[in-house]
N, C-alpha and C positions, 0 to 999 in steps of 0.2 A: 688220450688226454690224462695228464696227471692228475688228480686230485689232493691235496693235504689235506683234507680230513676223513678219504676213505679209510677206515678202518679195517681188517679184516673183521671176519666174526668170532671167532675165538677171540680176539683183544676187547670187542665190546662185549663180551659174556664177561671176558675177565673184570673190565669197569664196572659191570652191574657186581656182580659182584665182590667188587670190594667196597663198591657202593653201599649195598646192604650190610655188609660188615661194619662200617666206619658208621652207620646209622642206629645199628644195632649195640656196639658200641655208646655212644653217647648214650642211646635211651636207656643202657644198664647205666653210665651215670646219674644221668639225671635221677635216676629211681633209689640208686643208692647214698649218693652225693659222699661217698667215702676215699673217691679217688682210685678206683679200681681199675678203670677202665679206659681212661682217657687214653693213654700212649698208645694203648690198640687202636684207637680211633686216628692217632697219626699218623702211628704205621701205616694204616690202611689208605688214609689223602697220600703219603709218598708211593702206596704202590698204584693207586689211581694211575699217577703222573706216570710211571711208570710203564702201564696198561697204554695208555694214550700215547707213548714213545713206541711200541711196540716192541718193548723190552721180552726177552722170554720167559716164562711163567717160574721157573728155578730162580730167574733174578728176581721176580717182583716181589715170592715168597720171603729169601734172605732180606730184600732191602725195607721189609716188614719189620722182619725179627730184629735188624739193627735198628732203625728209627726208634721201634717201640722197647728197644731194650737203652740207648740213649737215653729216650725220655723218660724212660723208668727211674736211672740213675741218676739223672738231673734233676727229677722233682722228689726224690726217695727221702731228703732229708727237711723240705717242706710237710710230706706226709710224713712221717715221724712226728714232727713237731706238733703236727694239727691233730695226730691223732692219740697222742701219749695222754692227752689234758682232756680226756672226754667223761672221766670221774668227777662230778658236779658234785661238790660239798655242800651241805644243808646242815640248818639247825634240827630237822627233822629225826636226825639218827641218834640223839636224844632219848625219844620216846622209847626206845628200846628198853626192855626191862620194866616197864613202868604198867600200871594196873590203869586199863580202860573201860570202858562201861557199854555193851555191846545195844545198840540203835535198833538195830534191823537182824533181825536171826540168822545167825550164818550157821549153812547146813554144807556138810562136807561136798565138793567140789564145784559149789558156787560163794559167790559174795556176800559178805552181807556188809553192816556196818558198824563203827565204832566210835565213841566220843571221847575226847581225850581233849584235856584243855581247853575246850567250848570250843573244837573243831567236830568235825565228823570225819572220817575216813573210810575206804573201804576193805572190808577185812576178809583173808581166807583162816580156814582151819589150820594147824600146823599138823594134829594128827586125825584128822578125818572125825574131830568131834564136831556137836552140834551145840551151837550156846542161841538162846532164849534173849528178848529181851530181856534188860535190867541184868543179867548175867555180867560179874567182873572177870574178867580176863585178862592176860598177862601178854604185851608185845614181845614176840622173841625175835622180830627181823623186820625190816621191810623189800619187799620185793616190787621193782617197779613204784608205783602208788599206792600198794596196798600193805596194808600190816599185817603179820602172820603172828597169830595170836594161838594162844592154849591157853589150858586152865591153869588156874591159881595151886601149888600144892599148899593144904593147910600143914603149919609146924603145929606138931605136940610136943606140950611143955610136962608132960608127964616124966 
């Protein structure tokens, strides 16, 4: 008796795993959402199809590399685009230079906080000093959310 959908067992290893590949796949998208990963994931449905033809294992590896190398090149100039504009501008980068008044004591290699225009922000050390309440300090960057501050040098007018 014929069967159409007996499989041998190497072609259903091979479906598991391209299975898990095309699943493993997506879930590095998902988790990245940077578009890294998708065309492996289609690669991997065309070699499914493939597997389930009972194509042989040399083909279904190539007919990876081509699909996921199409869809590479087919979406490469959408990801460019999405991904060239990921520099968010803020009025924040401003504060830069500017003398703030330190909240909460920031001790070298944790946070503390600062007040600057009737905000509060979170500040590290720039060189591993420790500033005190009421302590002015000087923004020299912001990294992420937080402001990297150092002391004030006084000028002498001597």
């Amino acid at each position: 008796m014929n069967n159409v959908l007996a499989l041998q067992p190497l072609n259903i290893a091979m479906i598991v795993i391209w299975t898990i590949f095309v699943i493993a796949a997506i879930i590095i998208e998902f988790e990245t959402a940077n578009l890294v990963s998708i065309w492996f994931a289609a690669g991997g449905i065309a070699s499914i199809v493939c597997a389930v033809l009972e194509l042989p294992i040399w083909i279904q590896i190539i007919v990876f590399a081509v699909v996921s190398g199409i869809f590479l090149l087919a979406t490469r100039p959408f990801v460019k685009k999405i991904s060239d504009n990921q520099t968010v501008l803020t009025n924040v980068d401003r504060y830069v230079g500017m003398v703030a008044v330190v909240t909460k004591e920031i001790i070298p290699g944790e946070k503390g906080e600062i007040k600057i225009e009737f905000q509060n922000w979170p500040a590290i050390s720039k060189k591993d000093n420790t500033f005190k309440i009421g302590d002015k300090v000087l923004i020299t960057e912001i990294v992420g959310n937080k402001m990297v501050v150092d002391q004030i040098e006084e000028i002498s007018l001597n």
